[in-house]
LOTI-203291 format. One line per 2 residues: number of its first residue (from 1); their letters; for each residue x, y, z of N, C-alpha, C, O. Coordinates in steps of 0.1 Angstrom, whole numbers, padded with zeros to 4 digits, always signed. Example, Ala and Ser with C-alpha at 12.3 -4.5 7.8 and 13.67 -1.06 7.14 Angstrom:
BEGIN
1	as	+0132,-0057,+0078,+0123,-0045,+0078,+0132,-0033,+0078,+0142,-0033,+0085 | +0128,-0022,+0071,+0137,-0011,+0071,+0129,+0000,+0079,+0134,+0011,+0080
//
This chain:
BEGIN
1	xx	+0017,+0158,+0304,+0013,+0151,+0292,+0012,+0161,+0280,+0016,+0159,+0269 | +0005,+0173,+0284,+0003,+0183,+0269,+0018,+0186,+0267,+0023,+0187,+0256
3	xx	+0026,+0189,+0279,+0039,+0197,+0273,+0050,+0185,+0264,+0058,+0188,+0255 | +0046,+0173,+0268,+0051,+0162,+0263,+0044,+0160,+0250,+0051,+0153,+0242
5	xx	+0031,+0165,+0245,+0028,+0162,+0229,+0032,+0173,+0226,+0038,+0173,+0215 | +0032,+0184,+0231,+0038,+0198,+0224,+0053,+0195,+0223,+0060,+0201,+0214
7	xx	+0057,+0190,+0228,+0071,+0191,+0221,+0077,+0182,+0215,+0089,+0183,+0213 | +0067,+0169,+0211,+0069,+0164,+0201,+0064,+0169,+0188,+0070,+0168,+0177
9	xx	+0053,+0174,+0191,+0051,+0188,+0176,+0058,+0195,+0174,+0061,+0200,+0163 | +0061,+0198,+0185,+0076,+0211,+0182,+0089,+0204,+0173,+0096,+0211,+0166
11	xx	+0091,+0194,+0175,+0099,+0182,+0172,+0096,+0181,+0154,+0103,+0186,+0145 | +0085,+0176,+0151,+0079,+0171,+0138,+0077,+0185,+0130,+0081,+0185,+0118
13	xx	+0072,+0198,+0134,+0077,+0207,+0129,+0085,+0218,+0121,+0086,+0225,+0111 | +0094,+0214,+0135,+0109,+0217,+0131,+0115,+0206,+0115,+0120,+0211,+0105
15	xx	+0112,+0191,+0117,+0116,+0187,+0103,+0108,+0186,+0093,+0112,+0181,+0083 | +0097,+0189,+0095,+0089,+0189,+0083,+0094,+0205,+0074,+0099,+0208,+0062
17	xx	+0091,+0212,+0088,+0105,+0226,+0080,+0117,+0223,+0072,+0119,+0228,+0062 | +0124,+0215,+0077,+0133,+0210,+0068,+0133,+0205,+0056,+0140,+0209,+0047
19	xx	+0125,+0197,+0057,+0117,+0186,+0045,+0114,+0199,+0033,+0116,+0197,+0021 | +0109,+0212,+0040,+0103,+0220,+0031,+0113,+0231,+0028,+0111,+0242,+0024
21	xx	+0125,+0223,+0032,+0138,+0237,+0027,+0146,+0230,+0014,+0140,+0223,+0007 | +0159,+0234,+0012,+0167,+0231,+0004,+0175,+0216,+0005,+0178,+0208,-0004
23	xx	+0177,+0214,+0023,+0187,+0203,+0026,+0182,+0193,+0018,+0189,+0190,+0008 | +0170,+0187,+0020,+0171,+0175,+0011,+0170,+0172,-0003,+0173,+0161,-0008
25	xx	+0167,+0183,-0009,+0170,+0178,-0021,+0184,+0187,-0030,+0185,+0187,-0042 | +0195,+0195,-0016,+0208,+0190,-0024,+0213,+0182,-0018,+0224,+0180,-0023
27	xx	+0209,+0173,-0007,+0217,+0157,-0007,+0213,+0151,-0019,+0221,+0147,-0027 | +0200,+0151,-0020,+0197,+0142,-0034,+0201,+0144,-0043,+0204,+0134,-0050
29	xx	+0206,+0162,-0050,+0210,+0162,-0061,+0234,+0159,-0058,+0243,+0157,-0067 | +0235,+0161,-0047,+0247,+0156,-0045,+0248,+0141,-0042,+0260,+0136,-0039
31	xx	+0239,+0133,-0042,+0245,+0123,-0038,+0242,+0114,-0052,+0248,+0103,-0053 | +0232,+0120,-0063,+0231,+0117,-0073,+0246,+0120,-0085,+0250,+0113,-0094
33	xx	+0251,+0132,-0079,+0259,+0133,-0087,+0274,+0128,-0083,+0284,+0131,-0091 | +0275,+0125,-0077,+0283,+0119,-0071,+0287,+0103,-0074,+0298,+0098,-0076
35	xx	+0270,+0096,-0072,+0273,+0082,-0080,+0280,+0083,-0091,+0290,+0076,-0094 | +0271,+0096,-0103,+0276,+0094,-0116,+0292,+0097,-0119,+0301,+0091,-0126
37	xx	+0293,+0108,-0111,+0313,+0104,-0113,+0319,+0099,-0108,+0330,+0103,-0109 | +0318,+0084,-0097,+0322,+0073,-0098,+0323,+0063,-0104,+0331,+0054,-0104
39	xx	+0311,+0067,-0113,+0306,+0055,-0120,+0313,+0058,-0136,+0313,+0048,-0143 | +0317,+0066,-0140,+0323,+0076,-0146,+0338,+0075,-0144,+0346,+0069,-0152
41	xx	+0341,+0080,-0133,+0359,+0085,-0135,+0358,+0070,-0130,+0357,+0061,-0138 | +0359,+0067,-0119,+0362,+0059,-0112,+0365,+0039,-0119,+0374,+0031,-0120
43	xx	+0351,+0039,-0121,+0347,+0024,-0132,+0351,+0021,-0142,+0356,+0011,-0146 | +0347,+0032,-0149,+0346,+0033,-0164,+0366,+0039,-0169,+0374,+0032,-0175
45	xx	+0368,+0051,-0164,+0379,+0053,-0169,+0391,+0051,-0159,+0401,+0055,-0163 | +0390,+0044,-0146,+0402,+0041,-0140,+0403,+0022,-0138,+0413,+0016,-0140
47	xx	+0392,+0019,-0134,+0389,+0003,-0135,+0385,-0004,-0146,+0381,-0016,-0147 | +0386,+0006,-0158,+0382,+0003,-0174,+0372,-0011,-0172,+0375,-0022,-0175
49	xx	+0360,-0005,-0166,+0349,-0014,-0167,+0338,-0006,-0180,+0328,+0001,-0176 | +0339,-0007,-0192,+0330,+0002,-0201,+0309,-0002,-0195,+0301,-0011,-0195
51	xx	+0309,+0010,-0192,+0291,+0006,-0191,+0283,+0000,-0205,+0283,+0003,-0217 | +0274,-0012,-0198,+0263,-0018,-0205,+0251,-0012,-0206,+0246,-0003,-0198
53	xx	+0245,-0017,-0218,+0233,-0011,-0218,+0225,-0002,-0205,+0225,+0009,-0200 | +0218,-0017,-0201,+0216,-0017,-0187,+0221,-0004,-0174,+0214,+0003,-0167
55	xx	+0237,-0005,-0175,+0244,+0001,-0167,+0238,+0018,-0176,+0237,+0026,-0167 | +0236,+0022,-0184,+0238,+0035,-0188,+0219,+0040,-0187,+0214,+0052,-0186
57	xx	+0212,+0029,-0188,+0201,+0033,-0178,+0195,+0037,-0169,+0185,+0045,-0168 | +0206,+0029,-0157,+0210,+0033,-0141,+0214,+0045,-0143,+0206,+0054,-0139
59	xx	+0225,+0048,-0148,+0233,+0062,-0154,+0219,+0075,-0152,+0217,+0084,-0145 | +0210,+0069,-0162,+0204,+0079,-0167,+0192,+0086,-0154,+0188,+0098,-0151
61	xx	+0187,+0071,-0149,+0179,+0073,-0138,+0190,+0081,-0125,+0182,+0080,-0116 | +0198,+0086,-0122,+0207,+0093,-0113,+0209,+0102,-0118,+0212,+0111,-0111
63	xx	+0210,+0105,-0131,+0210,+0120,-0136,+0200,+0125,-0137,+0200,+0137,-0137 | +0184,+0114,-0141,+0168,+0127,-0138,+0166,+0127,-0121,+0155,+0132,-0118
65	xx	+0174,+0123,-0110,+0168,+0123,-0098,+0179,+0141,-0097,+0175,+0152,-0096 | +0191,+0136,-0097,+0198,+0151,-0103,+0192,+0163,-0106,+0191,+0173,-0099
67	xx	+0187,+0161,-0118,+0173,+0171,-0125,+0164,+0176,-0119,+0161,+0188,-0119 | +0159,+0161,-0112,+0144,+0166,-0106,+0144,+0173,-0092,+0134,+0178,-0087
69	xx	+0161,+0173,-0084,+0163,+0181,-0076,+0165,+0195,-0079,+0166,+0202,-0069 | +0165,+0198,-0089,+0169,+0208,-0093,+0158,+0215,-0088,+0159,+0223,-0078
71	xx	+0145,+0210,-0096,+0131,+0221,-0096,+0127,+0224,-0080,+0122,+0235,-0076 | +0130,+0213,-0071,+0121,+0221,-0058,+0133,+0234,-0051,+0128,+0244,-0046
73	xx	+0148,+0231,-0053,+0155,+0238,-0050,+0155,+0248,-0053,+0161,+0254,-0044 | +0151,+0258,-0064,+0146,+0272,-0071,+0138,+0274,-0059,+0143,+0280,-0049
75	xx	+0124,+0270,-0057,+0113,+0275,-0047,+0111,+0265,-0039,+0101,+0260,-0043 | +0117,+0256,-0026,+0111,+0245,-0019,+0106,+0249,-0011,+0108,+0242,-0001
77	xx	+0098,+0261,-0009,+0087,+0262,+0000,+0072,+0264,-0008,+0061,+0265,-0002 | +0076,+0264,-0028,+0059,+0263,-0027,+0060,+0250,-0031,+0069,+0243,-0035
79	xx	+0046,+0248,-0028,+0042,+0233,-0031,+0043,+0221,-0040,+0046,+0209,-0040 | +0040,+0233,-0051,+0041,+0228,-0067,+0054,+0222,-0072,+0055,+0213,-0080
81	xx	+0063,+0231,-0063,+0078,+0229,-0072,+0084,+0212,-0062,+0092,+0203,-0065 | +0076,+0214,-0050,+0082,+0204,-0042,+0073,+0191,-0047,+0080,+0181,-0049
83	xx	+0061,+0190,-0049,+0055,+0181,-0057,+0063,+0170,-0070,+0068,+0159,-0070 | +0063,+0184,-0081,+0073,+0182,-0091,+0082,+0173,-0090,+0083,+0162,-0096
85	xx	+0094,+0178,-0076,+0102,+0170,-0073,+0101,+0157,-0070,+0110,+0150,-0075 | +0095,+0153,-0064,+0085,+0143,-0058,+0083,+0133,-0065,+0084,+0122,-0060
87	xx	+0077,+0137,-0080,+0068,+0128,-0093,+0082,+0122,-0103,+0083,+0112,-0110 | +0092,+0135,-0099,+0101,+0135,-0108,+0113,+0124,-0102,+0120,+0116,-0108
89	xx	+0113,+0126,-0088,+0121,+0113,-0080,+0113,+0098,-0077,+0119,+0087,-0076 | +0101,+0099,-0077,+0097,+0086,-0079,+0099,+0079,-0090,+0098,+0067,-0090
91	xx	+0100,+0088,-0103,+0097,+0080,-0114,+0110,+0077,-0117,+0111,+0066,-0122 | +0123,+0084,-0117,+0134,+0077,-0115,+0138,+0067,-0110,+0141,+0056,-0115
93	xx	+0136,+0071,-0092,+0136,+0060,-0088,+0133,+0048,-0090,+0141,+0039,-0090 | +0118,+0046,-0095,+0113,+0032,-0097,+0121,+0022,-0110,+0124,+0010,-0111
95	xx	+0122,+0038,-0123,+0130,+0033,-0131,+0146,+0025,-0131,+0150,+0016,-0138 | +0154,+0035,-0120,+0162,+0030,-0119,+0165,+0012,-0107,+0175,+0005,-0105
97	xx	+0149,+0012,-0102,+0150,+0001,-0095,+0146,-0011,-0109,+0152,-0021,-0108 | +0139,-0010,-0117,+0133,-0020,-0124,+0152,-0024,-0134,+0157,-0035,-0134
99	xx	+0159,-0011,-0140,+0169,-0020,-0146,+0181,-0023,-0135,+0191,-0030,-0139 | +0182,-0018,-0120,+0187,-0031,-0117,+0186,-0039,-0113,+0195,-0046,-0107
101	xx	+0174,-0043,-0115,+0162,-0058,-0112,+0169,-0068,-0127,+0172,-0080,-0128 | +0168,-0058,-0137,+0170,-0063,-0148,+0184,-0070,-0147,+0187,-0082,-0148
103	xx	+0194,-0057,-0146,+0211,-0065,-0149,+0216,-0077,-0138,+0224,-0086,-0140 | +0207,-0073,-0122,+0205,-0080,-0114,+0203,-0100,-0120,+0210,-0109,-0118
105	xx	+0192,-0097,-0128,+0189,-0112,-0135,+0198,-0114,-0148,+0197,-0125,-0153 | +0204,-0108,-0155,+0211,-0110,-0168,+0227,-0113,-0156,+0234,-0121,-0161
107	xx	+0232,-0109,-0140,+0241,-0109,-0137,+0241,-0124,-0130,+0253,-0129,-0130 | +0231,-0132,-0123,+0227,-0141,-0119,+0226,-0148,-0135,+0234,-0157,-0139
109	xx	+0223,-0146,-0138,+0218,-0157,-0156,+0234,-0167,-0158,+0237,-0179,-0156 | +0244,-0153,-0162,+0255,-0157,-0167,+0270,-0162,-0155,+0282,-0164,-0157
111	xx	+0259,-0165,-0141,+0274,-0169,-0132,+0265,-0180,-0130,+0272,-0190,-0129 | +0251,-0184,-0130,+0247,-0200,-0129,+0251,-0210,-0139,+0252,-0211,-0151
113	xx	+0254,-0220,-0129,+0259,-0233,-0133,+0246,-0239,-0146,+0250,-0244,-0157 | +0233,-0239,-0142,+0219,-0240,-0152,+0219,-0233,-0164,+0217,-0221,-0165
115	xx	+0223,-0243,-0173,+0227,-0240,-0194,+0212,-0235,-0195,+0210,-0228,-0205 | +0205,-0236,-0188,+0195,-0233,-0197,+0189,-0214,-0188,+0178,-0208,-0191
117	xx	+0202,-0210,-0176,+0196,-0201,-0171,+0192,-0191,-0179,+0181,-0186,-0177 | +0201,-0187,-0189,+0198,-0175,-0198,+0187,-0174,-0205,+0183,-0163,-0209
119	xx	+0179,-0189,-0211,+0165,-0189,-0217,+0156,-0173,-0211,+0155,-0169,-0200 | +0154,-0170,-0219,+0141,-0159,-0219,+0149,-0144,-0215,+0143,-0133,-0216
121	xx	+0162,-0143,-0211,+0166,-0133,-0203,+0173,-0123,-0215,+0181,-0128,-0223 | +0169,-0110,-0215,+0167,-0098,-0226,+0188,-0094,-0224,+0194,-0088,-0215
123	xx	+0190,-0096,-0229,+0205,-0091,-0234,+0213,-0077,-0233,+0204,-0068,-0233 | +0222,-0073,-0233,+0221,-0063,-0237,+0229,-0057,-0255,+0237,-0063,-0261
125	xx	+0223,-0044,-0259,+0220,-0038,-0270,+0234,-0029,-0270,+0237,-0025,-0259 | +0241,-0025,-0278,+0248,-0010,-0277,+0240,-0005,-0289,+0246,-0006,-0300
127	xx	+0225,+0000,-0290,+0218,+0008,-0289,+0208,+0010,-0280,+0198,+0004,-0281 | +0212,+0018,-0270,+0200,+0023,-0261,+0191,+0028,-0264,+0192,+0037,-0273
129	xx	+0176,+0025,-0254,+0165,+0033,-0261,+0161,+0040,-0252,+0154,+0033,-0245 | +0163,+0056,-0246,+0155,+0061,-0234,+0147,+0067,-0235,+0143,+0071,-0246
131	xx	+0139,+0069,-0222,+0122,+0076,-0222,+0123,+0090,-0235,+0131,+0099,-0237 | +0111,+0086,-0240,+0106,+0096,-0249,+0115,+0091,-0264,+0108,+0092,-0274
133	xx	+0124,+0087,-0265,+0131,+0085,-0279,+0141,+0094,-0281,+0146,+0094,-0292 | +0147,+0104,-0267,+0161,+0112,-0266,+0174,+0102,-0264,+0177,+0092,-0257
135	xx	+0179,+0109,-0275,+0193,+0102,-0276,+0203,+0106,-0268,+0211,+0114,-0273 | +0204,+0103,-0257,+0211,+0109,-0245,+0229,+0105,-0250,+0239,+0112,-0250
137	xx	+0226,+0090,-0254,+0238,+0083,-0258,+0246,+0093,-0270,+0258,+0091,-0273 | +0238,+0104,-0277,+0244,+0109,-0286,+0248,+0126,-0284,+0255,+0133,-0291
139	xx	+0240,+0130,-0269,+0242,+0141,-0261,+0252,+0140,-0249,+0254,+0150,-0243 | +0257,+0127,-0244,+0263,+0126,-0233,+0275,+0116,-0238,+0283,+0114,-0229
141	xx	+0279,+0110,-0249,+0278,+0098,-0254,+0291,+0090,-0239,+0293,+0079,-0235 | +0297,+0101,-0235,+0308,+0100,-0220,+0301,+0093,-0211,+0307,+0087,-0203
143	xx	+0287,+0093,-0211,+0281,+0087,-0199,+0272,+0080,-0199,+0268,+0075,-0189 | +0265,+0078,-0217,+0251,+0070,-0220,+0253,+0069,-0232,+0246,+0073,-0240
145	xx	+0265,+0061,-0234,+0268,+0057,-0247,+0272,+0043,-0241,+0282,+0044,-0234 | +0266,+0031,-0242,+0273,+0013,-0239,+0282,+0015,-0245,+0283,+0023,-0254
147	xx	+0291,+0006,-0240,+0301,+0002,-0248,+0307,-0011,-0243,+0317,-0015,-0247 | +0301,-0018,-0234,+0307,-0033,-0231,+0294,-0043,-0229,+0282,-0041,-0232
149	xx	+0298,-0052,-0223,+0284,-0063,-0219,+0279,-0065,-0209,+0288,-0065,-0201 | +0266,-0067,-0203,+0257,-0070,-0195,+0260,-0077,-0186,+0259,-0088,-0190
151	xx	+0265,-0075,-0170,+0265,-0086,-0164,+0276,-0091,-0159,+0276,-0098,-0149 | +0291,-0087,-0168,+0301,-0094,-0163,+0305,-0083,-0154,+0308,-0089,-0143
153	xx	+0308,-0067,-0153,+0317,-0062,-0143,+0329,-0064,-0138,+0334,-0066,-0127 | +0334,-0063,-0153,+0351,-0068,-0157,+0353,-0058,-0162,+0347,-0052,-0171
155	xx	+0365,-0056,-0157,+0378,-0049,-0167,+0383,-0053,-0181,+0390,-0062,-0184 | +0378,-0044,-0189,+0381,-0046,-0202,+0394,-0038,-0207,+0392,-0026,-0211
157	xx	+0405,-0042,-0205,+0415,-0037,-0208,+0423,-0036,-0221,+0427,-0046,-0226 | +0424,-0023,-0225,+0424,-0022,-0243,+0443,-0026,-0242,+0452,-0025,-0234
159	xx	+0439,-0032,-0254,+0459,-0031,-0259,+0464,-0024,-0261,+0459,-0016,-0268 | +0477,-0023,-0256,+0490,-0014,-0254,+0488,-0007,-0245,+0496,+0002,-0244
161	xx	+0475,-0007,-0231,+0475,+0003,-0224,+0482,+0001,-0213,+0478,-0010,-0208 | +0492,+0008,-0204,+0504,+0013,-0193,+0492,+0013,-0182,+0483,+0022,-0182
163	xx	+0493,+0003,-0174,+0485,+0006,-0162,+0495,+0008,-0150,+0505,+0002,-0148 | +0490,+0017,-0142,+0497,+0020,-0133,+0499,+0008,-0123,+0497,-0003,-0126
165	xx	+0504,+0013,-0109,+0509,-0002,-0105,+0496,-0003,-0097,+0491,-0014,-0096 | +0488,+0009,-0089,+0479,+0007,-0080,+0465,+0005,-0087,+0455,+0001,-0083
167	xx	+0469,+0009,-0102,+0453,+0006,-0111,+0455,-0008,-0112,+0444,-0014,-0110 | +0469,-0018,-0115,+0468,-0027,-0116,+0466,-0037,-0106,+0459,-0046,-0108
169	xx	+0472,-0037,-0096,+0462,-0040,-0083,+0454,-0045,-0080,+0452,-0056,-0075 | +0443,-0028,-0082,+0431,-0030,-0083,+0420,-0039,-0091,+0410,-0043,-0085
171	xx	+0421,-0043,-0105,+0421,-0044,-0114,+0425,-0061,-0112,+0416,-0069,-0109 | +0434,-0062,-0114,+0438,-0077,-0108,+0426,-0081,-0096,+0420,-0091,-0100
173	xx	+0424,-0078,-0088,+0414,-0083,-0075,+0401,-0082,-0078,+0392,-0089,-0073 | +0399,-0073,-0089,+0383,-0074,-0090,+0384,-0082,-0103,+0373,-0082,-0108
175	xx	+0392,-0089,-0111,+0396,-0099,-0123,+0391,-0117,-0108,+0380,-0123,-0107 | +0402,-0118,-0100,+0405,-0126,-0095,+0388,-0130,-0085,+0385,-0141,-0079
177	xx	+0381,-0119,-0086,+0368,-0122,-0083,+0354,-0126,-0085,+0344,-0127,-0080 | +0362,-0127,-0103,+0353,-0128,-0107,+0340,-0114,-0115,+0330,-0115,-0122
179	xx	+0345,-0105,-0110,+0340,-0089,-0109,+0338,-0082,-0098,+0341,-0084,-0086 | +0334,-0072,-0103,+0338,-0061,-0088,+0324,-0060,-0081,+0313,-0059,-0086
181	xx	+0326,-0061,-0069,+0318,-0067,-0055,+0324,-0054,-0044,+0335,-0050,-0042 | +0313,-0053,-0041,+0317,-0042,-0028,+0319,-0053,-0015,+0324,-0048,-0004
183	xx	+0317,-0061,-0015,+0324,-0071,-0007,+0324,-0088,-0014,+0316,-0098,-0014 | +0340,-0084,-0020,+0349,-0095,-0025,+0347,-0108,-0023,+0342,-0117,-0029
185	xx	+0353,-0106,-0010,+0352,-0123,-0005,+0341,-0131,-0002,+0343,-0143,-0001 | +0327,-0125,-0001,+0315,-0134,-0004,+0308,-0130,-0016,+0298,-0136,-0020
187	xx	+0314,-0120,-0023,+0310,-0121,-0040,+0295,-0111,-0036,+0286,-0113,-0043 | +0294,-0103,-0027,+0280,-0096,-0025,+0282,-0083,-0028,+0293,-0078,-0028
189	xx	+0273,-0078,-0031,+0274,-0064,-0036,+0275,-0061,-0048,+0277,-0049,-0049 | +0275,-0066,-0058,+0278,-0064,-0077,+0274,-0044,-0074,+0272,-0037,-0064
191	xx	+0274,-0041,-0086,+0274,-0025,-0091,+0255,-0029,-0094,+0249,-0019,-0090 | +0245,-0037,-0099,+0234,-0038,-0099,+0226,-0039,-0083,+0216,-0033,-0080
193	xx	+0234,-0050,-0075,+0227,-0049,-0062,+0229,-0036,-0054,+0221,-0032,-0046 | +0243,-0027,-0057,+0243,-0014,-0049,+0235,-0008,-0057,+0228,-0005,-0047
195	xx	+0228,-0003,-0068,+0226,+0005,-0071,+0206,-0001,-0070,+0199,+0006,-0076 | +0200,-0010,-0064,+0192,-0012,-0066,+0190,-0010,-0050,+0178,-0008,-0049
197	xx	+0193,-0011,-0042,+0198,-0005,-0023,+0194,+0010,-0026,+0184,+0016,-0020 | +0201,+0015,-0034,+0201,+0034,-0034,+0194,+0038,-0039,+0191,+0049,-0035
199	xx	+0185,+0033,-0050,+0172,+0034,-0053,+0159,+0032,-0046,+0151,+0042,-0043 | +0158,+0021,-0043,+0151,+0018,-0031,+0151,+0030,-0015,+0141,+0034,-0009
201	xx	+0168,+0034,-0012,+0164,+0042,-0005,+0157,+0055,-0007,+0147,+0058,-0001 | +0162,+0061,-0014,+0159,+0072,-0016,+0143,+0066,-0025,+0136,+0077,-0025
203	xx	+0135,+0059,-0030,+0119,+0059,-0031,+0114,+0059,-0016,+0104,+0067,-0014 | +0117,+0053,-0008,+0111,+0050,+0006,+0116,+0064,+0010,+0106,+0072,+0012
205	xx	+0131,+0071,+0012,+0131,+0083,+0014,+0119,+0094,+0011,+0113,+0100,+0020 | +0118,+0096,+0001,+0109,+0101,-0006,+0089,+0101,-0003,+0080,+0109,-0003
207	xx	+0091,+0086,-0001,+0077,+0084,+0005,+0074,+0087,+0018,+0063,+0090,+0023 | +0088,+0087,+0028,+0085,+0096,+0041,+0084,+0106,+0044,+0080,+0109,+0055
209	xx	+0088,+0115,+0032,+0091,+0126,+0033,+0076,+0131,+0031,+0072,+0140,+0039 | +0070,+0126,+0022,+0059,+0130,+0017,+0046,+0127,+0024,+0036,+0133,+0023
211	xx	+0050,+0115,+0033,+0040,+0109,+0047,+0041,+0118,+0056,+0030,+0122,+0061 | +0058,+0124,+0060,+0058,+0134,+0073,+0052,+0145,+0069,+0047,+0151,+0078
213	xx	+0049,+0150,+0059,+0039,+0163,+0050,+0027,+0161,+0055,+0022,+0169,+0063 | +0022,+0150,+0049,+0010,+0148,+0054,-0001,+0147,+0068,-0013,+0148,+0069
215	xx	+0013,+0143,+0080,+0007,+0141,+0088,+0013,+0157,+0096,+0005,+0162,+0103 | +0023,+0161,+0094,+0023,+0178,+0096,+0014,+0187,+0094,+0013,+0198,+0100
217	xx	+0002,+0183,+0081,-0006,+0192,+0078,-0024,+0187,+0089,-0035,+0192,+0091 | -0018,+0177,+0090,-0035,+0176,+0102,-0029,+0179,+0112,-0037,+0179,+0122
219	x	-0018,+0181,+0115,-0020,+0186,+0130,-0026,+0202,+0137,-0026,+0203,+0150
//
């Protein structure tokens, strides 16, 4: 029985070490960066879906979780800097779960059949307003500048532009669906429900991380 709890400590140790190295927060900061140049090359300049308000929000919240990986990765064995990271991934996180709670309901608003669904529901702006009053829209304007509407996740296809045959394709099927759905044929998945999934994981990530800490340190 003792060699059996010792080596489940030996077990919890070994990843709480982990927890207190580099791995996880360059998954976080690669898997952060990673969304954004999909969301980027992929949406925006090959499926010419231009980001909404809303959408450049999301944007913004995956580039401070980006950031906030940054700081424990310098020192993630002292405390402070792993803390930091911590305050700095939750508050993204949360943020980026509240706007896609938001485009979530502006995306539901505008496919219900109920005239009256859109009563009360906040629109979207091409002027964005982000934390503190930085104009990110005017330092990034490639990735936090709107430029289309809230909700639909359509291809907005400029005139005179040569689409390729596989962009058109593409493009065509997520037209034919009404918008682009990570799974098409039951219309599930919009670009707000994944991105409010990845948020959600990584806050719960985060909160275990910070539980396995805690329970590492009474032992």
């Amino acid at each position: 029985m003792h060699r059996k709890n010792l080596f489940r400590r030996t077990r919890l140790e070994r990843f709480v070490g982990w927890l207190q190295g580099r791995g996880p927060w360059l998954c976080l900061i690669a898997g952060s960066v990673t969304v954004l140049a999909l969301s980027h090359f992929v949406f925006q300049q090959w499926f010419l879906m231009p980001p909404c308000e809303e959408c450049v929000y999301i944007r913004f919240a995956f580039f401070v979780l980006a950031g906030g990986g940054l700081i424990p990765l310098i020192a993630p064995r002292f405390l402070v800097m792993r803390l930091l990271g911590y305050i700095v991934g939750f508050a993204a996180s949360a943020y980026g779960i509240f706007h896609a709670l938001t485009l979530m309901s502006i995306h539901s608003a505008l496919r219900s059949s109920d005239p009256t669904a859109l009563f009360g529901v906040k629109l979207c702006s091409l002027t964005p307003t982000f934390p503190f009053g930085l104009p990110f829209d005017a330092y990034l304007p490639a990735l936090f500048r709107p430029e289309g509407p809230c909700g639909t996740d359509m291809p907005v296809i400029p005139p005179e532009t040569v689409l390729g045959d596989w962009q058109a394709c593409v493009i065509a099927q997520i037209q034919d669906a009404g918008g682009w759905y990570l799974f098409p044929w039951w219309q599930t998945g919009s670009m707000a429900e994944c991105a409010l999934v990845i948020f959600s994981l990584v806050f719960l990530g985060l909160f275990f991380a910070v539980l396995m800490e805690g329970v590492a340190k009474r032992l």
